[in-house]
MITOR-680496 format. One record per residue: residue number from 1; residue in one letter; z, x negated, y of N, C-alpha, C, O in turn. Coordinates in steps of 0.05 Angstrom, whole numbers, plus 5000, padded with zeros to 4 digits. Layout:
# MITOR-680496
  pos  code   n_z   n_x   n_y  ca_z  ca_x  ca_y   c_z   c_x   c_y   o_z   o_x   o_y
  NUM     A     Z     X     Y     Z     X     Y     Z     X     Y     Z     X     Y
...
END
This chain:
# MITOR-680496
  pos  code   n_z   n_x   n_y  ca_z  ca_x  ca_y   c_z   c_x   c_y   o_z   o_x   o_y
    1     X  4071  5803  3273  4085  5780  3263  4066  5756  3258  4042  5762  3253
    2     X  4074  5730  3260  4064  5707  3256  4079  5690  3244  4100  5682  3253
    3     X  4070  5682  3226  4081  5659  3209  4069  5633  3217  4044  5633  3218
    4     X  4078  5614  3223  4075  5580  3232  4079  5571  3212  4096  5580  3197
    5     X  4059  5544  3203  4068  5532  3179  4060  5507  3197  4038  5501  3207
    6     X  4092  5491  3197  4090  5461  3208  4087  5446  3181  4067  5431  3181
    7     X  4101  5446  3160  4086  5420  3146  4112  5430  3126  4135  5438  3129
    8     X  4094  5424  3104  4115  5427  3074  4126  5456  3074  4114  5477  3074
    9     X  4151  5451  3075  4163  5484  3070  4165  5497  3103  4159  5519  3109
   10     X  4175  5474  3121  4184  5486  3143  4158  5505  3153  4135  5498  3150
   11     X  4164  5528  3164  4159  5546  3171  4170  5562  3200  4192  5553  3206
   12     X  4161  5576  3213  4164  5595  3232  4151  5618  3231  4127  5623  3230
   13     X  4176  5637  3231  4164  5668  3230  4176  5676  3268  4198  5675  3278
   14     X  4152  5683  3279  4158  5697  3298  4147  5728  3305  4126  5741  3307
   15     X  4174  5731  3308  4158  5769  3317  4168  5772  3352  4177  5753  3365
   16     X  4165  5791  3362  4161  5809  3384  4193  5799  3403  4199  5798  3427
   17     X  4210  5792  3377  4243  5790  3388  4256  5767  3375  4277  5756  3383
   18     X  4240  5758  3350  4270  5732  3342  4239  5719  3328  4218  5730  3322
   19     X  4248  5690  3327  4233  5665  3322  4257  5646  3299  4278  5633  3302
   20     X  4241  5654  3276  4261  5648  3250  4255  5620  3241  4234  5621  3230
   21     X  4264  5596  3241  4259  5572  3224  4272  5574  3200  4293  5584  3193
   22     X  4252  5561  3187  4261  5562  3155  4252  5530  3151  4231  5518  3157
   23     X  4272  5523  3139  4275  5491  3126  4268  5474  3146  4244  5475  3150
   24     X  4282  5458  3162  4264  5444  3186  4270  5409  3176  4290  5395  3180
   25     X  4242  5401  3160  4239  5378  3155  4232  5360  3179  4221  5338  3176
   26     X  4237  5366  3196  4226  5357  3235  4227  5325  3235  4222  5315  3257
   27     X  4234  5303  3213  4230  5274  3212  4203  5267  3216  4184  5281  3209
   28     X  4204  5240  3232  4180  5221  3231  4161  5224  3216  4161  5248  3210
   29     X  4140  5212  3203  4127  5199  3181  4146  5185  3167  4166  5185  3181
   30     X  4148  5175  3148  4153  5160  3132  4188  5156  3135  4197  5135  3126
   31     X  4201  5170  3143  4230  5159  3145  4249  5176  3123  4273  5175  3125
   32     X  4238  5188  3105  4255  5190  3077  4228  5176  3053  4204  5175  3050
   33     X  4260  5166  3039  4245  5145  3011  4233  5153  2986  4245  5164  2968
   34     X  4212  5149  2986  4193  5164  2962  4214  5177  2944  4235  5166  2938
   35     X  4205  5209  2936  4220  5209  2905  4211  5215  2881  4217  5232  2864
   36     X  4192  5196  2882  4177  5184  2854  4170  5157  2859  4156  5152  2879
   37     X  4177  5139  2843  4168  5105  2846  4144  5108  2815  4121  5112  2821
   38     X  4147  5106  2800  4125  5105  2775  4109  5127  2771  4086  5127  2761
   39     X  4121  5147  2779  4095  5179  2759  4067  5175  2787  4042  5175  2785
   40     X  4081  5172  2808  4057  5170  2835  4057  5152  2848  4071  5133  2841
   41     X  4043  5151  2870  4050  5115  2889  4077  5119  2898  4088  5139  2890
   42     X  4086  5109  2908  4119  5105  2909  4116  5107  2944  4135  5096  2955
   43     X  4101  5116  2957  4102  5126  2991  4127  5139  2999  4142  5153  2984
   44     X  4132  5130  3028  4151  5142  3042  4139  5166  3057  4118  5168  3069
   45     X  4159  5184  3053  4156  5206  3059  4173  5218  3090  4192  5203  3094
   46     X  4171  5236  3107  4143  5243  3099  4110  5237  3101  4105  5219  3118
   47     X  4084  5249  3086  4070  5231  3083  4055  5233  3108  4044  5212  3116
   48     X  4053  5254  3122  4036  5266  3150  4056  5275  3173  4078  5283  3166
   49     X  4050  5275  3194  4072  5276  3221  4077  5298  3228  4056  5311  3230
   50     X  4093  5308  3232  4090  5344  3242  4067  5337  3267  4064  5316  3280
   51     X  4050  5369  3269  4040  5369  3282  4046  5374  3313  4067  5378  3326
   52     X  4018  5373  3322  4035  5373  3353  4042  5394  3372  4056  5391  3392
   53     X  4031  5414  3364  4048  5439  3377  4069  5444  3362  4075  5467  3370
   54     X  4080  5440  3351  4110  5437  3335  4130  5441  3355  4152  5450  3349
   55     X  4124  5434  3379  4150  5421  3400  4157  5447  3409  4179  5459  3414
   56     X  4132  5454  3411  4131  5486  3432  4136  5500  3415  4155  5514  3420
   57     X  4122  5503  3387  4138  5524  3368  4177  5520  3365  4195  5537  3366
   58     X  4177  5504  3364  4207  5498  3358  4225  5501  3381  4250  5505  3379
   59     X  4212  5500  3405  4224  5512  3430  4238  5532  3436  4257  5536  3451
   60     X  4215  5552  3412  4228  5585  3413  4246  5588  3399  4264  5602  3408
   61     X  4250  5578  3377  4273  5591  3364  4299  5593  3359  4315  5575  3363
   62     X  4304  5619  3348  4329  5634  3360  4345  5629  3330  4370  5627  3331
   63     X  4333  5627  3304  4358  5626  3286  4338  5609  3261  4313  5606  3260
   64     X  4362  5600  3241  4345  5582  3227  4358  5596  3193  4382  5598  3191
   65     X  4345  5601  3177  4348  5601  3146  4340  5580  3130  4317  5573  3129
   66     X  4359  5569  3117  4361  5538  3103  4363  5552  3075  4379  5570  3071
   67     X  4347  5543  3058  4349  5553  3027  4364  5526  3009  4374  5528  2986
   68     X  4362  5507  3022  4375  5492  3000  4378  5463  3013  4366  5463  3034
   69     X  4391  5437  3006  4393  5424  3011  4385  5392  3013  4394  5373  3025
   70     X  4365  5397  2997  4345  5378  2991  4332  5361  3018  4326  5377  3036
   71     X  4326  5332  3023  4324  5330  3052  4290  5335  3056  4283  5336  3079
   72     X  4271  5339  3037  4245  5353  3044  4253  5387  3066  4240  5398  3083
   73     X  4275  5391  3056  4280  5432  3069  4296  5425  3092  4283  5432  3112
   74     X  4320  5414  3099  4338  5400  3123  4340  5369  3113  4351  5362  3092
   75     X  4325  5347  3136  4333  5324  3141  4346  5318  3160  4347  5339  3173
   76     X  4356  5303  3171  4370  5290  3189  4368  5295  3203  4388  5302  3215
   77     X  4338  5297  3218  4316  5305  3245  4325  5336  3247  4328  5348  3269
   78     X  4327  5343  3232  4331  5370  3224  4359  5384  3243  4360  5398  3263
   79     X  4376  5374  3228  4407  5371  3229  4403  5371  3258  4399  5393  3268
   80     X  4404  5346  3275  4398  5336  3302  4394  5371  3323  4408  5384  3337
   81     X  4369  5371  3313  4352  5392  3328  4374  5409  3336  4383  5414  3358
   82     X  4383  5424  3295  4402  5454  3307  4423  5448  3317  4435  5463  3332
   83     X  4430  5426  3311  4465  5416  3330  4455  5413  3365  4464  5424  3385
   84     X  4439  5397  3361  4441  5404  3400  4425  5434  3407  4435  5447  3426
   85     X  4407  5443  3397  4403  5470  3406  4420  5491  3403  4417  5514  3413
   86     X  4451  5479  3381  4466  5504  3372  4458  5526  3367  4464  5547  3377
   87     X  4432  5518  3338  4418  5543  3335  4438  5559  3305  4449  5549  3285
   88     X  4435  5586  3313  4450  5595  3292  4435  5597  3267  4412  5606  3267
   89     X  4449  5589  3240  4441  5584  3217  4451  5603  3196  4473  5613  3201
   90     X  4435  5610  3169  4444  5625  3154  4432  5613  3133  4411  5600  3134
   91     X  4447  5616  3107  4452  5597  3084  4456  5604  3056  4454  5628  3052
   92     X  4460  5591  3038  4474  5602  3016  4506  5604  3013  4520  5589  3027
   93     X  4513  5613  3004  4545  5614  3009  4561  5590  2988  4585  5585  2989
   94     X  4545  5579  2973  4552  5554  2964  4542  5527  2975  4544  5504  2965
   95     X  4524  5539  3007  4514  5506  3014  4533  5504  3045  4535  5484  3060
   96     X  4545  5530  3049  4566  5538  3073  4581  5512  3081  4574  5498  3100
   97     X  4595  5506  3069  4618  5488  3064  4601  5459  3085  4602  5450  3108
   98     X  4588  5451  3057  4578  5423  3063  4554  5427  3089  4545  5409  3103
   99     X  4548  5450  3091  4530  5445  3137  4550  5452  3146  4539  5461  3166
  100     X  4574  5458  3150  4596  5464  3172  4602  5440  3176  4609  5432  3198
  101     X  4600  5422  3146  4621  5396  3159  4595  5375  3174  4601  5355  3186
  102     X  4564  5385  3169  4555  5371  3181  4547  5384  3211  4524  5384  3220
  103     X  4562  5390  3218  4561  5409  3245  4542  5430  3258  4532  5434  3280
  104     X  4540  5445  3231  4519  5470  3237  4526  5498  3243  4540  5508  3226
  105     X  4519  5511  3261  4526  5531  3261  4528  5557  3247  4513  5575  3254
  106     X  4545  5560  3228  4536  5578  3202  4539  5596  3212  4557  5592  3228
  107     X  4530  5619  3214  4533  5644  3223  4541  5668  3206  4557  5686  3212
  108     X  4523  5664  3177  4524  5681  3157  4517  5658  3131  4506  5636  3132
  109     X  4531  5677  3106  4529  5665  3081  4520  5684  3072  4524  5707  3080
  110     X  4502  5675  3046  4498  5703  3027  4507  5685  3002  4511  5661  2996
  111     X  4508  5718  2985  4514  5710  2959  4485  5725  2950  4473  5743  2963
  112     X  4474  5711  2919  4459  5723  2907  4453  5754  2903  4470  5762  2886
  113     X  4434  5775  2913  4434  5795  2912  4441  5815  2923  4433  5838  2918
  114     X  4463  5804  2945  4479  5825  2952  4469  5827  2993  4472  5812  3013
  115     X  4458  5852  2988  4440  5852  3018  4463  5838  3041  4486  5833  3036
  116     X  4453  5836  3057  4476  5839  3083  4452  5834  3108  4434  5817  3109
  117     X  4460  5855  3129  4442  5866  3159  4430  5833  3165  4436  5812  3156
  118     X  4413  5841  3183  4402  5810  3197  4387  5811  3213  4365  5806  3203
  119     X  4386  5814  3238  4375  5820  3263  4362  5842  3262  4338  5843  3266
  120     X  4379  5863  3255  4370  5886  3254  4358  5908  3238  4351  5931  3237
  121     X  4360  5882  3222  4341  5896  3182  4367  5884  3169  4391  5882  3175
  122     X  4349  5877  3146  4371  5858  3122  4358  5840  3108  4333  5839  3106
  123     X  4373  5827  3098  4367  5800  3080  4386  5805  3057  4408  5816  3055
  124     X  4364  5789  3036  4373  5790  3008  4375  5757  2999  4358  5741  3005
  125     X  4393  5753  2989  4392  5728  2982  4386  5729  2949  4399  5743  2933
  126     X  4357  5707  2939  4339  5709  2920  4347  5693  2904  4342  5672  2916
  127     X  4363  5684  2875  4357  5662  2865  4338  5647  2861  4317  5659  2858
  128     X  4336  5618  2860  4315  5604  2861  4321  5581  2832  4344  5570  2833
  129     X  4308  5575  2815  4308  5557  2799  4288  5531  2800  4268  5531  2785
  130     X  4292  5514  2814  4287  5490  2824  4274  5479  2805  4274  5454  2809
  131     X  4254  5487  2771  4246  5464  2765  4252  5474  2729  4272  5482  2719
  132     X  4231  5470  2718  4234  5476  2682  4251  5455  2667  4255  5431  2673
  133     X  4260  5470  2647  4280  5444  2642  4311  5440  2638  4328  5454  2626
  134     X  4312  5424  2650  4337  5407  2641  4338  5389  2679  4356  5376  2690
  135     X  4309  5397  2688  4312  5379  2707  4328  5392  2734  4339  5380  2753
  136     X  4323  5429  2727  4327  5441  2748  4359  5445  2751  4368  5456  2771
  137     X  4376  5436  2729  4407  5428  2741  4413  5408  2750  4437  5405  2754
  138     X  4395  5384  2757  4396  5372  2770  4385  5371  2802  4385  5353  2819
  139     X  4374  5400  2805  4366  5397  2823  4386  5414  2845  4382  5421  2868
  140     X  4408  5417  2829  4432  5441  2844  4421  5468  2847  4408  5480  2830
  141     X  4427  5478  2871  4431  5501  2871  4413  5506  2892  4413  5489  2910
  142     X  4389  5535  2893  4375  5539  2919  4382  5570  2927  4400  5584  2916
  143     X  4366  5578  2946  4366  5603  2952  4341  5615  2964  4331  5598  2977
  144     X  4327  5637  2964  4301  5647  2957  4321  5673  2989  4344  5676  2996
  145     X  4293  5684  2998  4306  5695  3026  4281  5724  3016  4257  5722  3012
  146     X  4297  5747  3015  4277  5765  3019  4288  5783  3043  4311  5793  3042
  147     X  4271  5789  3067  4277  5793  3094  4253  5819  3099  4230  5821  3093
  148     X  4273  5838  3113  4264  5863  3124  4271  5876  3153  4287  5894  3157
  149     X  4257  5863  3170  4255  5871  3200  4246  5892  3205  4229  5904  3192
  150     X  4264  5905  3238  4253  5930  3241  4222  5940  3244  4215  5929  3265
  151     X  4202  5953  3236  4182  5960  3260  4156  5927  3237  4133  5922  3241
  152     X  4173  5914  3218  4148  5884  3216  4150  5893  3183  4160  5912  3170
  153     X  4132  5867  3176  4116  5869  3143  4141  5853  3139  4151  5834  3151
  154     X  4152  5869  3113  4173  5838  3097  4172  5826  3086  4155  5829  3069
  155     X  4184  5809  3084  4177  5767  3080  4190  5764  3053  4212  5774  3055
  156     X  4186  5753  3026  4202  5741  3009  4199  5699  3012  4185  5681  3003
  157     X  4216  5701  3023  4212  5666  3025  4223  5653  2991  4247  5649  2985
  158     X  4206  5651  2976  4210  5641  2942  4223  5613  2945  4240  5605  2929
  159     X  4217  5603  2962  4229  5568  2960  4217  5559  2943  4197  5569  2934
  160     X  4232  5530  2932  4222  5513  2911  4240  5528  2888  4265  5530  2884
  161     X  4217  5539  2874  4227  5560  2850  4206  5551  2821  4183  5545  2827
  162     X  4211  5551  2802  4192  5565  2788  4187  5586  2776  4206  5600  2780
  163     X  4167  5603  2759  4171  5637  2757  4184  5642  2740  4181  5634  2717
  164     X  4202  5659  2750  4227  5664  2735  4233  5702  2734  4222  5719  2748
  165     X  4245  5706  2722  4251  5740  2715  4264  5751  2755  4264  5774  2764
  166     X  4274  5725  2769  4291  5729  2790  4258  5743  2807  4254  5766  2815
  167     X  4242  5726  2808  4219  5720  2824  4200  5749  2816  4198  5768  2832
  168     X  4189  5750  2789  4191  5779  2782  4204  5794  2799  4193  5796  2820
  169     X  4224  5803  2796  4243  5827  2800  4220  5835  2838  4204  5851  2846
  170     X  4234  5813  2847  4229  5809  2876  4198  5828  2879  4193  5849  2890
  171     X  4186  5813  2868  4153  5819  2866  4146  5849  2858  4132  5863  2873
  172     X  4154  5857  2840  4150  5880  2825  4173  5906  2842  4165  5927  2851
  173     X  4192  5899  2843  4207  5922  2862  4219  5913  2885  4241  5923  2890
  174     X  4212  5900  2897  4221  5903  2925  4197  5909  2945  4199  5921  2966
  175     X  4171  5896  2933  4138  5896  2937  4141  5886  2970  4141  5901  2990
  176     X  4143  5859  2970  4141  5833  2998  4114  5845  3008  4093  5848  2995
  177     X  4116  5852  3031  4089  5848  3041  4082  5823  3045  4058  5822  3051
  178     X  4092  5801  3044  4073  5777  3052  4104  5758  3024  4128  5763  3021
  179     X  4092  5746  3015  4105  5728  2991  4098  5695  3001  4076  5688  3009
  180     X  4121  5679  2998  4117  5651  3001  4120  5643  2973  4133  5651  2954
  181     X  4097  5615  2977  4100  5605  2954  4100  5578  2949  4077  5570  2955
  182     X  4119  5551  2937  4108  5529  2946  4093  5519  2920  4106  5521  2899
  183     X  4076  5512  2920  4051  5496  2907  4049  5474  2905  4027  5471  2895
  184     X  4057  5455  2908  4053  5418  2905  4065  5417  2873  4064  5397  2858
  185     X  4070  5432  2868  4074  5419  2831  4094  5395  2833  4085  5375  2821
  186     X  4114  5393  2842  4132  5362  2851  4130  5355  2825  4117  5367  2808
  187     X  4145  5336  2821  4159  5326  2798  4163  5292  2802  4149  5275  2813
  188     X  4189  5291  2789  4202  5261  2794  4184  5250  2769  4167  5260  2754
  189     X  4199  5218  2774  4204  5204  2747  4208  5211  2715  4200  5203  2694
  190     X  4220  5224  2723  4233  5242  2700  4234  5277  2697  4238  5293  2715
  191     X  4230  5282  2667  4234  5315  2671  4200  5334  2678  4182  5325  2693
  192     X  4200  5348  2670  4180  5376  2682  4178  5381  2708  4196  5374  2724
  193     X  4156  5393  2716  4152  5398  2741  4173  5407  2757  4188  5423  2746
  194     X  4180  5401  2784  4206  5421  2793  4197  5439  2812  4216  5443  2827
  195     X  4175  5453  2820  4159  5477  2819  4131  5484  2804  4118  5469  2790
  196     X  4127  5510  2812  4114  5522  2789  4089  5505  2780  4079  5488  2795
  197     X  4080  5511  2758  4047  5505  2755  4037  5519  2759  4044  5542  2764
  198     X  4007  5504  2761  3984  5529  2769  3996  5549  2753  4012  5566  2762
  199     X  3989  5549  2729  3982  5578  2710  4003  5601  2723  3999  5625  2721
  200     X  4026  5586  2737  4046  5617  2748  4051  5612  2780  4068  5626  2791
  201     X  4037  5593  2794  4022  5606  2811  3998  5631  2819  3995  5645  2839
  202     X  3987  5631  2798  3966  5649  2796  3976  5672  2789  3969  5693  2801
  203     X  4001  5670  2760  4019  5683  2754  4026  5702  2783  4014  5720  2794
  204     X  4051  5689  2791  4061  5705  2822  4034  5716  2841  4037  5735  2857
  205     X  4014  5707  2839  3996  5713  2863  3984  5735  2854  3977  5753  2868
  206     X  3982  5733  2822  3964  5764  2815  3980  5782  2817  3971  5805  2814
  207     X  4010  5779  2823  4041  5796  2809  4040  5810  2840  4046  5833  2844
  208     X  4031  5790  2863  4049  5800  2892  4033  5826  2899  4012  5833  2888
  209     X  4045  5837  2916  4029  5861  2918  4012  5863  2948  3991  5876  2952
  210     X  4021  5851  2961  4014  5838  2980  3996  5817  2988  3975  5813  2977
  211     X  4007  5803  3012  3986  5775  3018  4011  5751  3010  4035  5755  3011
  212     X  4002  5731  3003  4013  5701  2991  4005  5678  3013  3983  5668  3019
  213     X  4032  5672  3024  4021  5646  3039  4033  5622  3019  4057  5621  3014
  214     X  4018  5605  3011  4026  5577  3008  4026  5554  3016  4007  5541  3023
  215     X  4057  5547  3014  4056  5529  3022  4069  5503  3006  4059  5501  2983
  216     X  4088  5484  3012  4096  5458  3005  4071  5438  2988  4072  5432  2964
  217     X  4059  5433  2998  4033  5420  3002  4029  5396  3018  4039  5395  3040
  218     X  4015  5376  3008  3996  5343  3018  4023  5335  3043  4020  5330  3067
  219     X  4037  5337  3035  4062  5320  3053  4091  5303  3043  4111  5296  3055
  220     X  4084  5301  3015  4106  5300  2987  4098  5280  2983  4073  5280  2984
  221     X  4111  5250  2975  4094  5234  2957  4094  5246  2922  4084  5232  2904
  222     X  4102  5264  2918  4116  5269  2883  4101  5306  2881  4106  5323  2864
  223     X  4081  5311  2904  4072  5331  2895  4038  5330  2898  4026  5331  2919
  224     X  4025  5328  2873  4001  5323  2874  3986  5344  2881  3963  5337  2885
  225     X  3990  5363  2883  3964  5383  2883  3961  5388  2909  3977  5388  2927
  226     X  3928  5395  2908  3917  5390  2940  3904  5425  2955  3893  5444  2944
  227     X  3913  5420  2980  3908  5452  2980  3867  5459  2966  3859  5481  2961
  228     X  3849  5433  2964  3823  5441  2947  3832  5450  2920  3824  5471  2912
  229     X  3854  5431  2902  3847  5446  2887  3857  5471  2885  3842  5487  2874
  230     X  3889  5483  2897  3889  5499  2894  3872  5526  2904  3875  5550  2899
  231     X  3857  5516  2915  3835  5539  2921  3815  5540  2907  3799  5558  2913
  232     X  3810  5528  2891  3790  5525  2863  3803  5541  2844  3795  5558  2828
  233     X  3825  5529  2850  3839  5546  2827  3841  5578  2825  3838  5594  2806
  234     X  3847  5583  2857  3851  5618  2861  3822  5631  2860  3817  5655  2861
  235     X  3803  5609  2858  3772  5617  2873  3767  5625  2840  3757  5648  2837
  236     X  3771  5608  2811  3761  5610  2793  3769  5638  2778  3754  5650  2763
  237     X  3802  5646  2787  3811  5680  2782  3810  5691  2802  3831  5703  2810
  238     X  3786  5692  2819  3786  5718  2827  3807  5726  2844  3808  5749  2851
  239     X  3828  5705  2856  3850  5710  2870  3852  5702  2903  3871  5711  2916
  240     X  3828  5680  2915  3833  5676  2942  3826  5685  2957  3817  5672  2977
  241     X  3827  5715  2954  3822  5724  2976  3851  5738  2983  3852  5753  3002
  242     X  3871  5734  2970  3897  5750  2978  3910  5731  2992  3929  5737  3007
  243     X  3899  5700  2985  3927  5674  2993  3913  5662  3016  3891  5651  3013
  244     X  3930  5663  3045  3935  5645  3054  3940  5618  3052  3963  5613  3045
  245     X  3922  5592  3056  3933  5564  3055  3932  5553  3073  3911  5539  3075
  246     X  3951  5553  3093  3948  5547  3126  3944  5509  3121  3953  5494  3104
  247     X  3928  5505  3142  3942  5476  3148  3951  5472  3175  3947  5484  3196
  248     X  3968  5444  3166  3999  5445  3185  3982  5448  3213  3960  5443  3222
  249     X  4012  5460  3224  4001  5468  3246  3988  5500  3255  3989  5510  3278
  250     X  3981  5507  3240  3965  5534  3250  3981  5558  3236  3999  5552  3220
  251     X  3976  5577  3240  3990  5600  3246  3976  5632  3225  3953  5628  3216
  252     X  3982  5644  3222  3973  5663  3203  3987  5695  3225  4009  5701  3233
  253     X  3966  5706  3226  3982  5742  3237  3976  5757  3214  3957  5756  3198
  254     X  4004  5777  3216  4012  5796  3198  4011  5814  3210  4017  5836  3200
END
C-alpha cells in the first residue's frame, strides 16, 4: 500500500486493485477566501498549488471518501473532477442528500459505527468532532473513515477531529495500522482551535499503535503550525520516529 499526500487533507491510498481519494481539495492557489481575516494574515487559500504529479495520481482513481463538507475536504475543483470522471463516492449519510444534488455519485452512506463491506473488506464510519468548544457545532457534522482491505495494513482516516473518547476507542481497539492525523491547529476568528493541539497530537501519536501519517498542514491560511515545528515537537517526546510528515506530493509505502 501507498498513501499519496497531495496537499492538506487530500490524500491517495493506492493498493494492488483500487486507488482511494479522500477529500479532493484539487483548486488553484488562491481561489477560496481566507478563513481567518484578524487571528492570521487574511490570504487566499489555497496557500500552495497542488503538486505536479497530482494529474497522474488522480488519473488512477477508482473511488473517492469525502468526510465532510467543508471546501478545504471537497471544493468546487473537486466536485468538477468526480462529476466528469463519474467517480464513485462514499460519504456520511447526513452529507448524502446535499452531493447528490450536487451531482455526485453516491454509492454508499454510512452511519456512525455501523460497519458496512467496501471493496472487499469494510469500513467503519468514525465520529469526528470538528473543534473544542462551542465552535465545533458550528462546524456541522464530519465523518472519520476506519478501513480494512483484503491482504493490506488498515487505515483510520481521523479527519479534522479533536481527541475525543470516539478517536480513543478507534486507537485502543480497533489498533489502525497506519492512523491519520490532521495537525495545522486551524482556528477562525473566533472560538478554540478546530483541530487538535499539540499536547493531543502527541496524545493520539503515543495512543496509535501503529505508524501516524500527518497531515493538514502549510496550505491553510488559519492553520499555523509548520510541519518544523511539529517535528520538534514529536522529536522533544520521543515520538518521531513513528510519524510520517510527507510533503505534498510524495508518497509513503506500507
Amino acid at each position: 500500500m501507498k498513501i499519496h499526500h497531495l496537499r492538506n487533507a487530500t490524500l491517495v491510498i493506492e493498493t494492488e486493485t483500487d486507488v482511494i481519494l479522500v477529500d479532493p481539495m484539487l483548486g488553484k492557489r488562491k481561489t477560496i477566501p481566507p478563513f481567518t481575516i484578524f487571528r492570521y494574515k487574511p490570504k487566499r487559500n489555497p496557500l500552495v498549488a497542488l503538486p505536479k504529479n497530482s494529474r497522474d495520481i488522480l488519473s488512477r482513481v477508482t473511488i473517492c471518501l469525502i468526510t465532510h463538507l467543508h471546501p478545504d475536504h471537497i471544493d468546487k475543483a473537486g466536485e468538477v473532477f468526480l462529476r466528469r470522471k463519474s467517480i464513485p463516492v462514499v460519504c456520511s449519510s447526513k452529507d448524502e442528500s446535499v452531493l447528490t444534488r450536487r451531482g455526485l455519485n453516491i454509492i454508499q452512506s454510512l452511519n456512525y459505527w455501523e460497519p458496512q463491506e467496501f471493496l472487499g473488506g469494510k469500513i467503519i464510519g468514525i465520529p469526528a468532532i470538528h473543534g473544542y468548544g462551542f465552535i465545533a457545532k458550528l462546524m456541522g457534522n464530519v465523518m472519520g473513515f476506519h478501513i480494512e482491505l483484503p491482504n493490506q495494513k488498515s487505515v483510520y482516516i481521523s479527519s479534522d477531529t479533536v481527541f475525543t473518547e470516539h478517536v480513543q476507542k478507534v486507537l485502543i481497539e480497533f489498533k489502525p495500522d497506519i492512523a491519520t492525523v490532521a495537525c495545522g491547529t486551524a482556528r477562525l476568528d473566533i472560538g478554540q482551535p478546530l483541530l487538535m493541539r499539540m499536547n493531543d497530537i502527541l496524545k493520539f501519536t503515543a495512543l496509535a499503535p501503529g505508524r501516524v501519517f500527518a497531515n493538514h498542514l502549510e496550505a491553510l491560511n488559519h492553520c499555523p503550525t509548520t510541519r518544523a515545528e511539529l517535528r520538534s515537537a514529536l522529536s522533544e517526546h520521543t515520538l518521531l520516529d513513528k510519524v510520517d510528515i510527507p510533503s505534498d506530493g510524495t508518497n509513503v509505502e506500507y
